[in-house]
One Martini backbone bead per residue (centre of mass of N, CA, C, O) as a GRO file, in nm:
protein
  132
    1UNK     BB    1  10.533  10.693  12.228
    2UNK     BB    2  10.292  10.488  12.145
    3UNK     BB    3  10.187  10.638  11.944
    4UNK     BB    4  10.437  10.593  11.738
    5UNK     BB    5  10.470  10.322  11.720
    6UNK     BB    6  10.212  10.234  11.591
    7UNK     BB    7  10.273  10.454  11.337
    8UNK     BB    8  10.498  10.279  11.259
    9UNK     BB    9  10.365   9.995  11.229
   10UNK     BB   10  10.159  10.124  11.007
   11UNK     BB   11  10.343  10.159  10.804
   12UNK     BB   12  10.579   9.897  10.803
   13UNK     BB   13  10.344   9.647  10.769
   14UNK     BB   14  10.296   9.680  10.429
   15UNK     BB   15  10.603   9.672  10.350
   16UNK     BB   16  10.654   9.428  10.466
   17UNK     BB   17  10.458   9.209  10.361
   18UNK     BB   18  10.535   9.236  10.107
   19UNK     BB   19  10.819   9.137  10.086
   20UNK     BB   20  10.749   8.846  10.208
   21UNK     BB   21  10.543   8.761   9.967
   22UNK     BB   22  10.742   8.799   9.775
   23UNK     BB   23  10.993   8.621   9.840
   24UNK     BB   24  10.851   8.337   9.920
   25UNK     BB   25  10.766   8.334   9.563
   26UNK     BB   26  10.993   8.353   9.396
   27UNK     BB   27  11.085   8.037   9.360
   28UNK     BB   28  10.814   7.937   9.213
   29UNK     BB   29  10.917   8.085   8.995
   30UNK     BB   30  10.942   7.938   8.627
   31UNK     BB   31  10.979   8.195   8.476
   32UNK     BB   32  11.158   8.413   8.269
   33UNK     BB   33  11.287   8.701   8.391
   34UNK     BB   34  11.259   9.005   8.316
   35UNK     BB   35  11.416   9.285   8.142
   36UNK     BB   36  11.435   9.632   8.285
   37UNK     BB   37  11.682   9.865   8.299
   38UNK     BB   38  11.867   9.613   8.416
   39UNK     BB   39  11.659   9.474   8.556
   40UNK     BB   40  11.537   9.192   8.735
   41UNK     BB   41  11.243   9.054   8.748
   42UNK     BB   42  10.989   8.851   8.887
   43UNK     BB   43  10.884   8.855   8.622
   44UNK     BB   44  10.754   8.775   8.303
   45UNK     BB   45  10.659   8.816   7.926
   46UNK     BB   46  10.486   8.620   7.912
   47UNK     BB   47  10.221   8.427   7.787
   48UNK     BB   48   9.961   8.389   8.016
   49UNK     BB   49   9.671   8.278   8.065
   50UNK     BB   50   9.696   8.202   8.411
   51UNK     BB   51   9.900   8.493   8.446
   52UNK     BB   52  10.001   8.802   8.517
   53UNK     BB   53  10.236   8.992   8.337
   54UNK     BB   54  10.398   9.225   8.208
   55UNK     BB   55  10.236   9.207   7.937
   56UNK     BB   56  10.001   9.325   8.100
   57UNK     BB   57  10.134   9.600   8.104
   58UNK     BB   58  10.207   9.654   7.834
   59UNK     BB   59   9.915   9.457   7.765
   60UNK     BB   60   9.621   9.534   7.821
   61UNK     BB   61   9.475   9.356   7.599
   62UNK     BB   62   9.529   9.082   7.698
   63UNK     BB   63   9.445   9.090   8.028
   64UNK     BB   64   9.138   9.119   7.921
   65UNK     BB   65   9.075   8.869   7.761
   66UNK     BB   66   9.190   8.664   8.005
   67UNK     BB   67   9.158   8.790   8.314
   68UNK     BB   68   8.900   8.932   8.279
   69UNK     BB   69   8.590   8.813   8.499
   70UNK     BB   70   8.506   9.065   8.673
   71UNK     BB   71   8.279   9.318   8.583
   72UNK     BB   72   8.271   9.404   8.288
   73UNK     BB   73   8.072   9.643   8.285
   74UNK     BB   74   8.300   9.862   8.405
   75UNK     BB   75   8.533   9.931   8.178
   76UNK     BB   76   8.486  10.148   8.027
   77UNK     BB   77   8.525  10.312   8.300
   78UNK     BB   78   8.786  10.213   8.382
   79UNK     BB   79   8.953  10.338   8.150
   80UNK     BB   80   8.961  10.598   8.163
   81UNK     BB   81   9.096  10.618   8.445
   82UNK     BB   82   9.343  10.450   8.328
   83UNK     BB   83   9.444  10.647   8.107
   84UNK     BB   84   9.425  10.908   8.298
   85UNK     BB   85   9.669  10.814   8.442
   86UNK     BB   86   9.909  10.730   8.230
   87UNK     BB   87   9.902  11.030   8.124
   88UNK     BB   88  10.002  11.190   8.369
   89UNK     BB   89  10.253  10.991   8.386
   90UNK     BB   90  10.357  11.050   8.185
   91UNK     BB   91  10.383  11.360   8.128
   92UNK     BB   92  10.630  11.403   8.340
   93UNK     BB   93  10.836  11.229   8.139
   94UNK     BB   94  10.878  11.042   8.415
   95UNK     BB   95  10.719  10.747   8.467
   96UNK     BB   96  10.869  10.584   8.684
   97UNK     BB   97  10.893  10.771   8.898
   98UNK     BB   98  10.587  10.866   8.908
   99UNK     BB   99  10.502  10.582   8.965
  100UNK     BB  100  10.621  10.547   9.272
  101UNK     BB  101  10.591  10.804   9.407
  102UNK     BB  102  10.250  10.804   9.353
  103UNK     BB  103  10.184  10.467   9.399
  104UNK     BB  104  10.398  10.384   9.643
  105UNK     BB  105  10.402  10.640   9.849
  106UNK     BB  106  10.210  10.877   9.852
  107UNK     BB  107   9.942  10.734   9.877
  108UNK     BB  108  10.000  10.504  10.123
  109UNK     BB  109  10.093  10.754  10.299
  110UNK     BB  110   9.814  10.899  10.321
  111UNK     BB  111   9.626  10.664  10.390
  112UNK     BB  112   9.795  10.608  10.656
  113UNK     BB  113   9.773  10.910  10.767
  114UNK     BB  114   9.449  10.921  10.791
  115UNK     BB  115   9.421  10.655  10.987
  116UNK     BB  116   9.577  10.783  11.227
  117UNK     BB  117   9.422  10.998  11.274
  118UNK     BB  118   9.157  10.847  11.281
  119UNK     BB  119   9.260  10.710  11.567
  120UNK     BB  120   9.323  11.013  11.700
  121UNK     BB  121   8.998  11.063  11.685
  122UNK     BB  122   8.895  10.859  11.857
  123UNK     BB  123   9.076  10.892  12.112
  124UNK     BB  124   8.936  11.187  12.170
  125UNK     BB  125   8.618  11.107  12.172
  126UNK     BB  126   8.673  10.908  12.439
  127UNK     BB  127   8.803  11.124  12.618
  128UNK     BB  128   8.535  11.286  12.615
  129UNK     BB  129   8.350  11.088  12.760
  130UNK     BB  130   8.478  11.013  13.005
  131UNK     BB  131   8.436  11.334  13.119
  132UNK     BB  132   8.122  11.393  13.060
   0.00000   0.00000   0.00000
């Protein structure tokens, strides 16, 4: 029962954590929320030269010219990677769906199954040092 606890925690330890940080600064945004099927987000699609918002994510070049401070000599690299990505996610018909599915649920919870793993192998190796 220790064991399923822990995974629990720590699986909605980082979606808790996220809603919390989300919630807190929401009163502070001082922007007009974007309005995107029907939903009205947390962010603005206004052009804000010294913060990212929907704009950055509709207009990938407005966000490059702007806020990519760091790092810059692997553009070129890194801009592959996320064109293949979008295209991959758009190529599903239901870009919006496989980008949740794929992005917000799949990968943090097998990063999440993979850590829990990797914690249950090494108390099996503690175990093993113990007795051996």
């Amino acid at each position: 029962m220790k064991l399923k606890a822990r995974a629990a925690i720590i699986v909605l330890l980082p979606f808790v954590l996220m809603i919390l940080i989300n919630e807190s600064i929401r009163s502070s945004i001082k922007e007009r929320p974007f309005k995107y099927n029907g939903f009205k987000t947390m962010n603005s699609d206004d052009r804000i030269k010294n913060k990212c918002t929907w704009n950055c994510h509709n207009r990938t070049s407005y966000c490059k010219s702007h806020h990519l401070k760091f790092l810059k000599q692997y553009i070129s690299f890194t801009d592959e990677m996320y064109k293949g990505e979008i295209y991959l996610l758009r190529s599903t018909g239901k870009y919006e769906l496989a980008n949740i599915a794929i992005l917000v649920i799949f990968i943090p919870f097998q990063i999440l199954y993979f850590f829990i793993k990797g914690l249950d192998m090494r108390n099996e190796i503690k175990k093993i040092r113990r007795n051996a």
